[in-house]
DSSP file (Angstrom, degrees, kcal/mol; ACC not computed):
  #  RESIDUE AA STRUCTURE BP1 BP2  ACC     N-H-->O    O-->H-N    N-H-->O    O-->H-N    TCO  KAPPA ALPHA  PHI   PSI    X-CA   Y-CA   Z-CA
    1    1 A X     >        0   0    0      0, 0.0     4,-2.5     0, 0.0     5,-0.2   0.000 360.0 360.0 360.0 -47.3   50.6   -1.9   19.8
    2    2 A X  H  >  +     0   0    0      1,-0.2     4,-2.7     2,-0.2     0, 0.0   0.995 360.0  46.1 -51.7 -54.1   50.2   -5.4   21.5
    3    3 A X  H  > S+     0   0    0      1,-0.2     4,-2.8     2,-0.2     3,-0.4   0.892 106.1  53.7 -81.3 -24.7   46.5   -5.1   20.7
    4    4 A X  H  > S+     0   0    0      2,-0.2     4,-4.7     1,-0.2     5,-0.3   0.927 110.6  49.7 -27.2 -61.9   46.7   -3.9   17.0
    5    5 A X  H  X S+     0   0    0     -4,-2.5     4,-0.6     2,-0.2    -2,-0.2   0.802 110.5  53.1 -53.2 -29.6   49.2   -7.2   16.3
    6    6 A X  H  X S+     0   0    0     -4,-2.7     4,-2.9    -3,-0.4     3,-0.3   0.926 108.4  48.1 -63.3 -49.4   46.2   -9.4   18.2
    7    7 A X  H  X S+     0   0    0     -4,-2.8     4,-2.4     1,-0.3     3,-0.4   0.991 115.5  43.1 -68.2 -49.0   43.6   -7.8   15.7
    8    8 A X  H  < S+     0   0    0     -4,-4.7     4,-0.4     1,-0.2    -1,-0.3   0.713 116.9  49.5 -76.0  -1.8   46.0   -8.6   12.3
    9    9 A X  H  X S+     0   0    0     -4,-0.6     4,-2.0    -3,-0.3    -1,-0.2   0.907 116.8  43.1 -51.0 -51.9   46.7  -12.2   14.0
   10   10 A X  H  X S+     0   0    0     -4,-2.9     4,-2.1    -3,-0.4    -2,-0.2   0.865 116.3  44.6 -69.4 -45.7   42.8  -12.3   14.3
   11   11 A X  H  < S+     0   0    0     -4,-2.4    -1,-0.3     2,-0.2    -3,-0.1   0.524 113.8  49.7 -70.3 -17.4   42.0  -11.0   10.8
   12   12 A X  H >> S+     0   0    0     -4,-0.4     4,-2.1    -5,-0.3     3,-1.5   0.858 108.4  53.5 -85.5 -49.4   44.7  -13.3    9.0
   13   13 A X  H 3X S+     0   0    0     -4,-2.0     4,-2.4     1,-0.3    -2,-0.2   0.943 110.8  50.0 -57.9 -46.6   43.3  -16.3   10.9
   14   14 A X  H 3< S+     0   0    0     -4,-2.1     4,-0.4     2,-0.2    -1,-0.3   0.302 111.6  43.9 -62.9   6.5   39.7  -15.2    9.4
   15   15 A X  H <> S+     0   0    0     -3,-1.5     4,-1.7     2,-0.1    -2,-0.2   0.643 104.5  60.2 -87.1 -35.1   40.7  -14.9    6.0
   16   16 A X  H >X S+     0   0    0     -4,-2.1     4,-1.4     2,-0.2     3,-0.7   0.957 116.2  39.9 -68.6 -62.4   42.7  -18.2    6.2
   17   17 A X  H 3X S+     0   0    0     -4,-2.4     4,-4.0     2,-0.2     5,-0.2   0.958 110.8  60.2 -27.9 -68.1   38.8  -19.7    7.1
   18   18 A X  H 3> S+     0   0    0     -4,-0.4     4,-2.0     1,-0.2    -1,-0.2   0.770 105.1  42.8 -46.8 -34.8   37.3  -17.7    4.8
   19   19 A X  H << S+     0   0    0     -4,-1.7     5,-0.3    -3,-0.7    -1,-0.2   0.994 109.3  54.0 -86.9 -51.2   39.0  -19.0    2.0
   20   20 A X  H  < S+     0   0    0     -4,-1.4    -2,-0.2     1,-0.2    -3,-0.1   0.803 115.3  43.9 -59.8 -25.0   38.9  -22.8    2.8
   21   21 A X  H  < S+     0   0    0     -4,-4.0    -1,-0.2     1,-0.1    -2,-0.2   0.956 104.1  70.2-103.7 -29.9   35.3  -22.5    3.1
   22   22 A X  S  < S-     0   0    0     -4,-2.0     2,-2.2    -5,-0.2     5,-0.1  -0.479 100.4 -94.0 -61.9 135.0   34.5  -20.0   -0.4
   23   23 A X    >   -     0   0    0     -2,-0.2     2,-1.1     1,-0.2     3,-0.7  -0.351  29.7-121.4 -49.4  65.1   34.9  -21.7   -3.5
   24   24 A X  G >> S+     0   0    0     -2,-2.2     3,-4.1     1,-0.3     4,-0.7   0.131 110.2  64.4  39.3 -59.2   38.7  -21.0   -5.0
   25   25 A X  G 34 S+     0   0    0     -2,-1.1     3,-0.4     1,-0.2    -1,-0.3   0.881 104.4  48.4 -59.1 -17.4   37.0  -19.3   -8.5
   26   26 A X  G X4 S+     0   0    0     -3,-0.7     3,-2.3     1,-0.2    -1,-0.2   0.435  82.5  95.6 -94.4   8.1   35.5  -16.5   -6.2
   27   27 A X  G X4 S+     0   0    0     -3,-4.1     3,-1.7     1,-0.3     4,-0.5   0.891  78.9  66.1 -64.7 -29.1   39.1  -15.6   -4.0
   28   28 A X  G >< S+     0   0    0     -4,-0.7     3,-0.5    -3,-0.4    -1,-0.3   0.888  96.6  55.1 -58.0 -26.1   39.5  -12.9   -6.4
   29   29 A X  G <  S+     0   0    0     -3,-2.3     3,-0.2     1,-0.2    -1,-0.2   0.102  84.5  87.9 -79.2   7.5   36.3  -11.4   -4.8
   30   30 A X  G X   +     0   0    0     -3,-1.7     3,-0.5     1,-0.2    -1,-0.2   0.703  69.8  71.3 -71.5 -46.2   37.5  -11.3   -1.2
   31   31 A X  T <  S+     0   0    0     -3,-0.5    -1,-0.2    -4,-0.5     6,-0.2   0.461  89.7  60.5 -68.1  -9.1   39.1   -8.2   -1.0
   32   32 A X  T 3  S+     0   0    0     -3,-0.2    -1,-0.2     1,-0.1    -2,-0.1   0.620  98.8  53.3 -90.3  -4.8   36.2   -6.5   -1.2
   33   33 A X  S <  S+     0   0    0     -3,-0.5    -2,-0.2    -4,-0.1    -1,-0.1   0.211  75.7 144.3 -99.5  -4.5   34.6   -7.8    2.0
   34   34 A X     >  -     0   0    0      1,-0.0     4,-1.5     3,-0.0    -3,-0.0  -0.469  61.2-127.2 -54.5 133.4   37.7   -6.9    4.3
   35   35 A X  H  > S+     0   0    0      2,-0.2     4,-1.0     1,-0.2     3,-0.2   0.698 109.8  52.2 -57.4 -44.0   36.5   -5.9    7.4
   36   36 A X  H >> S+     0   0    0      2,-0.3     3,-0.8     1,-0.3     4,-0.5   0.816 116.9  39.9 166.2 -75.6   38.8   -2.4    7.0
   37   37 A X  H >4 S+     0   0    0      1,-0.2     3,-0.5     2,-0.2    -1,-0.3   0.784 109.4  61.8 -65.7 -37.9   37.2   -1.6    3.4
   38   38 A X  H 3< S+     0   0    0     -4,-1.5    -2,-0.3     1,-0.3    -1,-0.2   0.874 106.2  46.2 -80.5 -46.6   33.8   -2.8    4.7
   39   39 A X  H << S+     0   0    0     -4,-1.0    -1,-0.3    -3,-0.8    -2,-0.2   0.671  89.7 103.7 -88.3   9.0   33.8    0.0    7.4
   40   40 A X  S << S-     0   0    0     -4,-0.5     2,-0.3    -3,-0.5    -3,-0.0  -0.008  77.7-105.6 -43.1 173.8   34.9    3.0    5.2
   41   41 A X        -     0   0    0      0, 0.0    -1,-0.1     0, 0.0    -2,-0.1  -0.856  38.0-118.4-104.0  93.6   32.7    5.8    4.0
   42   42 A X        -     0   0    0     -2,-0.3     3,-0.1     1,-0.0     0, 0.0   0.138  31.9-111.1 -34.1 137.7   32.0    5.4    0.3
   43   43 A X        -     0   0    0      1,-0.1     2,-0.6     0, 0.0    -1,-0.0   0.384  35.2-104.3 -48.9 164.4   33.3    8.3   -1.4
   44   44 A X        -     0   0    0      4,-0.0     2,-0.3     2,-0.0    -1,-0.1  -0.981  42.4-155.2-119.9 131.1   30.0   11.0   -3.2
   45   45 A X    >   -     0   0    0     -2,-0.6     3,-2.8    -3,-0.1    -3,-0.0  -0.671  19.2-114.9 -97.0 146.9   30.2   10.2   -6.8
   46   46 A X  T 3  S+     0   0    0     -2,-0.3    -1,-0.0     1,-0.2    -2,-0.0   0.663 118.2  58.4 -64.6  -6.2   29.0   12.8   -9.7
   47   47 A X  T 3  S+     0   0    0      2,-0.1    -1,-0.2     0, 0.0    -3,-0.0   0.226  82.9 107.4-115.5   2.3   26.5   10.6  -10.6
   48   48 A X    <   +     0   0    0     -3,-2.8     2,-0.2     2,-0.0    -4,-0.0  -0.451  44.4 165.3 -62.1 178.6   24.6   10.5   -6.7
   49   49 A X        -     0   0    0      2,-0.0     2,-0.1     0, 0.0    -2,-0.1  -0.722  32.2-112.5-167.9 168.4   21.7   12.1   -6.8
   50   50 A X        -     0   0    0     -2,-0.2     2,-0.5     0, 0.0    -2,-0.0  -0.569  21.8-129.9 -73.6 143.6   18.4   12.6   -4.7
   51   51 A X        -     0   0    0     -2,-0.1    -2,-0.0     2,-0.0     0, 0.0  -0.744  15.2-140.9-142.7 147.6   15.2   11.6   -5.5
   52   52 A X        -     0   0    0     -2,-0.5     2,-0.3     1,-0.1     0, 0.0   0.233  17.9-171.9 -31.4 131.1   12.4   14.1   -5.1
   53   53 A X        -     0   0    0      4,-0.0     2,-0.2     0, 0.0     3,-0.1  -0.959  33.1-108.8-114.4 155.1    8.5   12.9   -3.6
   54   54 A X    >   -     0   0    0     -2,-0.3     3,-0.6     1,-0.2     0, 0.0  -0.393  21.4-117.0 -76.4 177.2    6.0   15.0   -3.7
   55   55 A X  T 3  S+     0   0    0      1,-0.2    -1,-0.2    -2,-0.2     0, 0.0   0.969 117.0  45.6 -61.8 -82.1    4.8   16.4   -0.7
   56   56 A X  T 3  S+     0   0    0     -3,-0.1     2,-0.2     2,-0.0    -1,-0.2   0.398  88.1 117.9 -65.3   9.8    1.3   15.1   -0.7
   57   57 A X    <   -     0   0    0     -3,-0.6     2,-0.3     0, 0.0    -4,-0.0  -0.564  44.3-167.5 -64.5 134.2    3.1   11.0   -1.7
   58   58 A X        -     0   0    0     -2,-0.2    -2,-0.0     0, 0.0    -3,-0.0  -0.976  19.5-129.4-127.6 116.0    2.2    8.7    1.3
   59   59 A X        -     0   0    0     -2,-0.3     2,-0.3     1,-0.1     0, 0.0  -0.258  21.4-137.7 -54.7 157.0    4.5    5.2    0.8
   60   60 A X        -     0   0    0      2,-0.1     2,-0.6     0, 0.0    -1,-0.1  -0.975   6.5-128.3 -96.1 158.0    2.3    2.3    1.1
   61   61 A X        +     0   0    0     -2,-0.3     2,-0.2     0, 0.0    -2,-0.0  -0.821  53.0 142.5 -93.5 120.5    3.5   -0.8    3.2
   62   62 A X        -     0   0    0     -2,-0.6    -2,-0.1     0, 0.0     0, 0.0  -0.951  56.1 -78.0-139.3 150.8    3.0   -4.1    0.5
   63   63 A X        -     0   0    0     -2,-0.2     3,-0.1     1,-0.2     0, 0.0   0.217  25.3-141.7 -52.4 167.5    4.6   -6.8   -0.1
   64   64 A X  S    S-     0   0    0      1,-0.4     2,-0.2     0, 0.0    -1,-0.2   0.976  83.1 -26.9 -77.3 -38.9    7.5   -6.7   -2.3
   65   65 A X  S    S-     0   0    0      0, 0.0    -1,-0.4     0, 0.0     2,-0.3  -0.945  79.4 -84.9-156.8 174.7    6.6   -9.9   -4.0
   66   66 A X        -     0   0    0     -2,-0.2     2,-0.3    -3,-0.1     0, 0.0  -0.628  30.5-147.4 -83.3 136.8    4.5  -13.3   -3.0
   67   67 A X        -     0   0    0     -2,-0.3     2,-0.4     2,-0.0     3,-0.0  -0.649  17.5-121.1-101.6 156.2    5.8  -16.1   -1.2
   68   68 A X    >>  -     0   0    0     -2,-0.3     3,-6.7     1,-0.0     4,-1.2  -0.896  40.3 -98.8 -95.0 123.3    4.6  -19.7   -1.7
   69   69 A X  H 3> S+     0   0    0     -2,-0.4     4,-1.5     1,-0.3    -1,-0.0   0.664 127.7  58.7  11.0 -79.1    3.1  -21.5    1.6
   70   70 A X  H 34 S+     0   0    0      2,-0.2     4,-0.4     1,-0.2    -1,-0.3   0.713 105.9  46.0 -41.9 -40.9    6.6  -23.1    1.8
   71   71 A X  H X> S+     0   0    0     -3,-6.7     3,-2.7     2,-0.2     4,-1.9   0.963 103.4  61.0 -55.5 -76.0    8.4  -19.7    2.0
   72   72 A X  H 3< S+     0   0    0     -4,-1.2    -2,-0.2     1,-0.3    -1,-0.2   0.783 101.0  51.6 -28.8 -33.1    6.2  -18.2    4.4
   73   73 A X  T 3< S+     0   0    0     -4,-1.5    -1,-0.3     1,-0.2    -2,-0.2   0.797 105.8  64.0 -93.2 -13.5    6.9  -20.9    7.3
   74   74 A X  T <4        0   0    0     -3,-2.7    -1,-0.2    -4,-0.4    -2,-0.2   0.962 360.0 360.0 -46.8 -55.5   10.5  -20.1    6.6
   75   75 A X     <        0   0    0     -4,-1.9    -1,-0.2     0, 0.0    -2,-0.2   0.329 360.0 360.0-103.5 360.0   10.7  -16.5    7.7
């Protein structure tokens, strides 16, 4: 019990941050980035679906897209 009341102390003191540093127009957008919603397991919707490779597809590894010089020493 004690340590349950430590973790919502902890988690009210990190939202209290969290808003002083995200911009005011985005608070409405918060709740979806609770720690508590964040570990759930999204629900299976009718609209998953798999999708099929063929057998004989082999991925290739390439980039996704081209960096400029400047990028590249970044990463």
């Amino acid at each position: 019990m004690i340590k349950e009341k430590q973790e919502e102390e902890k988690d009210l003191i990190e939202i209290r941050i969290v808003k002083e540093i995200v911009p005011r127009r985005f608070h409405k957008y918060l709740k979806m980035f609770e720690k508590k919603k964040l570990e759930r397991m999204l629900t299976m919707k009718t609209w998953n679906h798999t999708i099929d490779l063929r057998k004989w597809f082999v991925p290739k590894k390439r980039k996704i897209y081209p960096l400029s010089k400047i990028e590249r020493e970044k990463v």
